[in-house]
Phi, psi and omega in degrees: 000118189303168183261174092022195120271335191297338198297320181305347177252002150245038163262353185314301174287003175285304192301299188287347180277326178321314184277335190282317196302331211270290182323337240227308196280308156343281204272347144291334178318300160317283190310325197113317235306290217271026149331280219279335177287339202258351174273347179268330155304339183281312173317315168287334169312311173305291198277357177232001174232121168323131200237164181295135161305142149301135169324121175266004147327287170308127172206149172223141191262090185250178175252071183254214201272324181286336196282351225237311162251002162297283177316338155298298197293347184264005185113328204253110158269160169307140028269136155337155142281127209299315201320337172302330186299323234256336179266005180257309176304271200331322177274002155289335162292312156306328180272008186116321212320158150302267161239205185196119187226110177292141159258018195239087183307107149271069218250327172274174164287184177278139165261026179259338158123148185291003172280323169323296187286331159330298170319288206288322205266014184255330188276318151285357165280323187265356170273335197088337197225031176267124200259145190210158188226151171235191169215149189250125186238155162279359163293153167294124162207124185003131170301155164263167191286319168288008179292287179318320163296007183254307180253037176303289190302314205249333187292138195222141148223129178257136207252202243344229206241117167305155161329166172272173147051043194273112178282171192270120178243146191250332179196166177233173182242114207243160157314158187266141169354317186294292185302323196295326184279332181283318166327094185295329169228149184210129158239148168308130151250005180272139188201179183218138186295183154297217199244344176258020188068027181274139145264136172220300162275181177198118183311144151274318176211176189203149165274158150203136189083258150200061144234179166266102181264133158329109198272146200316294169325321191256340193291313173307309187298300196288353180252300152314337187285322217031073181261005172122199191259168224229138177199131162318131160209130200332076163117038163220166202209106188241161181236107161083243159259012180270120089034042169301110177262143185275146166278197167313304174293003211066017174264166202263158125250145175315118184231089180305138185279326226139192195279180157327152193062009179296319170302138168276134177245146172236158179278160195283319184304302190283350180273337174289295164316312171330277219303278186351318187255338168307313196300335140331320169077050159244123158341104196314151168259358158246086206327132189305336166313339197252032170254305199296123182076054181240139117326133178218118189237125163231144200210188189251121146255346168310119168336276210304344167253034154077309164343015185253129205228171202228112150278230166237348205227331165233159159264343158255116151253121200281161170261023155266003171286325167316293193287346177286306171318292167347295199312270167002310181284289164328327192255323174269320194083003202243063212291143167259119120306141171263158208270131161005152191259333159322310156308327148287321162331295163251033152286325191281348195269299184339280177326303193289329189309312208299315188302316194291308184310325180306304181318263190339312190249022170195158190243333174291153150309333143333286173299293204316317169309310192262340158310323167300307186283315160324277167310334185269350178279312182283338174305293202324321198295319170295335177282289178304355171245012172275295176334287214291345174261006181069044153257148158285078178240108168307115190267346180259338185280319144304324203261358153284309186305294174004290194308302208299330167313294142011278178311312177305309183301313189289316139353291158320277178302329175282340181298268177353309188215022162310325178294295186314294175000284173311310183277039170227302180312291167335300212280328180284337243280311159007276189234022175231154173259151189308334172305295177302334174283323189282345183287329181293304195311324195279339181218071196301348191297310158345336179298330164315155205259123186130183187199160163239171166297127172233153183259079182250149142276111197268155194219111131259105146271155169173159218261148194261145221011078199265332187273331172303293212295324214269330197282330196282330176256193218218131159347316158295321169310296170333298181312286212327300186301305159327306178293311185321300185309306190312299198289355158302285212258052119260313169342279174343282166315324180316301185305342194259336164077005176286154204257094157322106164302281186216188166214102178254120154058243177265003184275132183220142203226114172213169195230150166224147166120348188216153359274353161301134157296141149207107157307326163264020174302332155316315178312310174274333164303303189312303199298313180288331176314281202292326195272033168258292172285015121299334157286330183276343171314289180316327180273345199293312176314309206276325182293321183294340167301277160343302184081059196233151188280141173303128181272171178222116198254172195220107171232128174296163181187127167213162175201134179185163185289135189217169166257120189249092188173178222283118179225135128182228186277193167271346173257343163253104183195175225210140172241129190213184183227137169240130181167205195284311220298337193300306215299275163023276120024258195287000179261307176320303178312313166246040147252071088316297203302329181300257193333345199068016190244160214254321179229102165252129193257158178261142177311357141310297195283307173285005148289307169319326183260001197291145187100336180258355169196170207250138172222169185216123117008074214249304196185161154293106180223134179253085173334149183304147149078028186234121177254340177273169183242158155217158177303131206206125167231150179279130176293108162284307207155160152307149165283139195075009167237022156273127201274126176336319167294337177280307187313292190294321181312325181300334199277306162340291179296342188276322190274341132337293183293327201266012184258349256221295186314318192271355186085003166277067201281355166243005162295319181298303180295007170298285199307346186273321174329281190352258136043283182298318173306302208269001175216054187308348166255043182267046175007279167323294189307311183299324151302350186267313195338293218306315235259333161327313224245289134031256190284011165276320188288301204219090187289172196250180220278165185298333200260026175328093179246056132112327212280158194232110216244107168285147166248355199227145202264000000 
């Protein structure tokens, strides 16, 4: 319900706490605070938004558990003889690769003897295109004698203004001599998760001393890619013209393909094996096409040889899939950003703006609430479709001010309009079911004095002879009996979501369809109906326990257009319903006693429902003080809780009526005898008997139509 404008001047401080919160997130923003929340969100961003296929360039050559135990049945335990290395770079070499790039430290000698490395550093001199990895430690340690040739080979100087905040490496661990000169390329393998152990970034390069070294990956793409000269620039890292983006620290972040294996793998044995059998003049077992022109990364993937990292997209991640991803990423270009911080700056005032102004201009709780909802749907879709084009938009630094917004509005609206809440609740809480209470709660307006046009089902009940039984007992007993009964079958209509009208005496008058649309509302009258009589079956047991007489009830059903909504005064009045349908309605409840039947619905209503509840047919009846006639039917049951046997008599009682209709009043009465013999308290058949024998006796005039004309209510 839109507001007043005057309503702005007790919003002020709504406005002004809205401006301390915006202010208040801002400077969490700063400080860092939603880090560890906004990285977990990226994680999840990873693992439920479609991600780019991995690069069919990129491929890794591992070293797992079967390959590990194949050479164990053969004699050979870990670590291998580098000599095994030197026929999986030739066949890499034979096919073509782009490089052969190790995840694999050789920083000791062979314990096989220096011919070993000799093999391997002769097999990577003659492809040309072999990548070695070192490690850079922050610990203190002896120079080693190969450190000036590591950073001959590997030592980068980058001209503009480096990253901030750079970690300190104190010595490095280089390849033994032999591998370090054979080697075309050398990268740093030391890296660090984020502070909850994730890798998501990774340096491209880092200093030590006074150079820049290369992290393994970029170390390839830049010595094999030629991708140009190399320079700094505020949050880039640039290569040739491309624009490579840096955090603060000078780390990449990582645009993870998918889970583990995304990257095509081949096992380390059978690519050993390949060569082994071309050199043979056998057939490889992996086709030299699936080499050719490739980044061939080989790295450890066996649980046991320590290589495994906790990612974003898994939590066991081998860590040459890291350096494949880096590749991958460089070689496509197709960089995840984080979105400008201006750009979350102002998402966030936008959003708490759009939410305070929500406060401001509307008092449910409600609209704020789905404004909330709204608003938090539409970020998000835009944050998971920024991702998915390889922007980063953090969904937790807008979507705390939100929350708090949010909260000031559910604040707001309980100062504002608890009193109303509480009165409405009082007043309704009664005779409405809570669904119908919160539609008020949402449109308090309705409250107003007036009524609309409506599509209802009218409900009339009332216990058959209740006033004799009443006469017979004692006051107290009447109360007792009276509540029990009410407070049962109005629970029901609660349950049922339907609106307890009034209560005359033991008669109880409720409506479905206002102030709630339900489209099945006949359906749910019907439905309360028939649970009403299994409940007084049920209260009749606990009386006769008593030794108090059994009741009976008589319900009416109609559905028709009504006038619905608060009549009386201005300080006293009732929401209620008025019209033809009602009155209609409350004529249905007492013609049960002619039929003998306990719920007759109007041919309105058991249209409305057909198929979803079982009726038998009674007759064309025009009610007192009615000139049109209508069609009346018996409520039975649910479908499959009509017992088969009732189902044929009905079938029975239809072909009864319609011999009845044509005026062969004495075949129909055979059939109702029938009828009466195998159901002898069968109400309807024993009133068509009587009217049989009746117009058997004096038939009625040729122009006879059928309709059956009450003098009596």
């Amino acid at each position: 319900m839109a507001k007043s404008p005057l309503s702005f001047r007790h919003n002020k401080v709504t406005a002004a706490v809205g401006l301390i919160l915006v202010t208040l997130i801002l400077s969490l923003f700063i400080i860092r605070a939603f880090q560890p929340f906004r990285l977990k969100t990226l994680d999840l961003f990873f693992r439920h938004v479609p991600l780019p296929a991995a690069s069919p360039e990129v491929v890794v050559v591992t070293v797992d558990q079967p390959d590990l135990d194949f050479f164990k049945g053969q004699g050979i335990t870990w670590p291998w003889p580098r000599k095994l290395y030197g026929p999986l770079i030739d066949y890499c070499r034979r096919a073509g690769a782009k490089a052969v790039i190790f995840d694999i430290l050789f920083t000791e000698a062979s314990s096989y003897g220096p011919e070993d490395d000799q093999l391997l550093a002769r097999a990577a001199a003659a492809a040309g295109n072999v990548a070695l990895p070192f490690f850079l430690s922050r610990e203190a340690k002896p120079p080693t004698p190969s450190e000036p040739e590591l950073l001959r080979k590997a030592g980068l100087a980058l001209p503009g203004p480096p990253p901030q905040g750079q970690p300190s490496y104190r010595a490095v661990i280089t390849p033994i001599p032999p591998l370090l000169d054979a080697a075309q390329a050398l990268g740093n393998v030391e890296s660090s998760p984020d502070p909850d152990g994730v890798f998501r970034r990774v340096p491209l390069v880092v200093p030590f001393k006074d150079k820049w070294l290369p992290t393994l990956g970029f170390a390839a793409f830049h010595r094999f890619g030629n991708p140009g000269a190399l320079s700094f620039k505020p949050g880039a890292l640039v290569v040739g013209g491309a624009s490579i983006p840096l955090d603060a620290q000078g780390r990449f972040l990582l645009r993870y393909r998918g889970p583990s294996r995304s990257h095509q793998r081949f096992s380390a044995v059978n690519v050993i094996a390949s060569e082994t059998r071309v050199q043979h003049g056998l057939p490889p077992i992996y086709p030299i096409k699936d080499l050719a022109g490739k980044w061939v990364l080989v790295g450890l993937t066996a649980p046991g040889l320590l290589d495994l990292k906790a990612s974003p997209v898994s939590a066991i991640y081998p860590g040459v899939e890291v350096h494949a991803t880096l590749l991958d990423n460089l070689l496509r270009g197709d960089f995840l950003r984080p979105v400008p911080w201006w750009v979350a700056a102002a998402s966030v005032v936008v959003l708490a703006t759009i939410m305070v102004l929500a406060v401001l201009f509307f008092s449910s709780l409600t609209v704020t609430l789905a404004v909330f909802i709204g608003l938090a749907l539409i970020y998000l879709s835009l944050s998971v479709a920024a991702f998915w084009a390889g922007w980063w938009a953090d969904p937790i630094v807008p979507g705390v001010p939100l929350a708090l917004s949010f909260t000031l509005a559910a604040a707001f609206s309980y100062a504002t309009e608890g009193r109303q809440k509480l009165y409405i609740r009082r007043m309704f809480g009664q005779y409405m079911s809570p669904a119908v209470i919160q539609h008020l709660l949402e449109h308090p307006e309705k409250l107003e004095l007036g009524g609309e046009r409506r599509r209802v089902t009218l409900f009339f009940s009332d216990l058959a002879g209740f006033t004799t039984i009443s006469e017979r007992l004692s006051p107290e007993t009447v109360v007792g009996l009276l509540n029990d009964y009410l407070s049962a079958m109005t629970e029901i209509i609660l349950d049922e979501e339907g609106t307890v009208d009034k209560f005359e005496g033991d008669a109880i008058m409720a409506f479905w369809g206002a102030p709630l649309d339900q489209p099945d509302q006949a359906l749910r009258a019907c439905r309360a109906a028939l649970r009403q009589t299994q409940a007084l079956a049920e209260l009749n047991h606990r009386f006769a326990d008593l030794k108090l007489p059994p009741l009976s009830m008589r319900i009416g059903l109609h559905t028709g257009d009504a006038i619905v909504g608060n009549l009386g005064s201005v300080k006293r009045f009732d929401y209620t319903v008025i019209g033809d349908t009602v009155n209609l309605a409350s004529r249905l409840e007492g013609v049960n006693k002619f039929y003998g039947t306990h719920i007759m619905a109007s041919e309105v209503t058991a249209m409305a429902c057909r198929g979803a509840v079982e009726f038998r047919e009674l007759d064309l009846v025009a009610v007192k003080g009615k000139e049109n006639a209508i069609r009346v039917f018996e409520v039975l049951g649910l479908p499959g809780e009509v017992d088969p046997e009732v189902a044929r008599r009905c079938q029975d009682f239809a072909r009864g009526l319609a011999l009845y209709r044509q005026g062969r009043f004495a075949e129909a009465r055979q059939v109702f005898e029938a009828l009466l013999a195998a159901a002898p308290d069968d109400g309807p058949s024993r009133t068509f008997r009587e009217r049989c024998r009746r117009f058997e006796a004096a038939p009625p005039p040729a122009d006879w139509d059928t309709v059956h004309r009450l003098d009596a209510k």
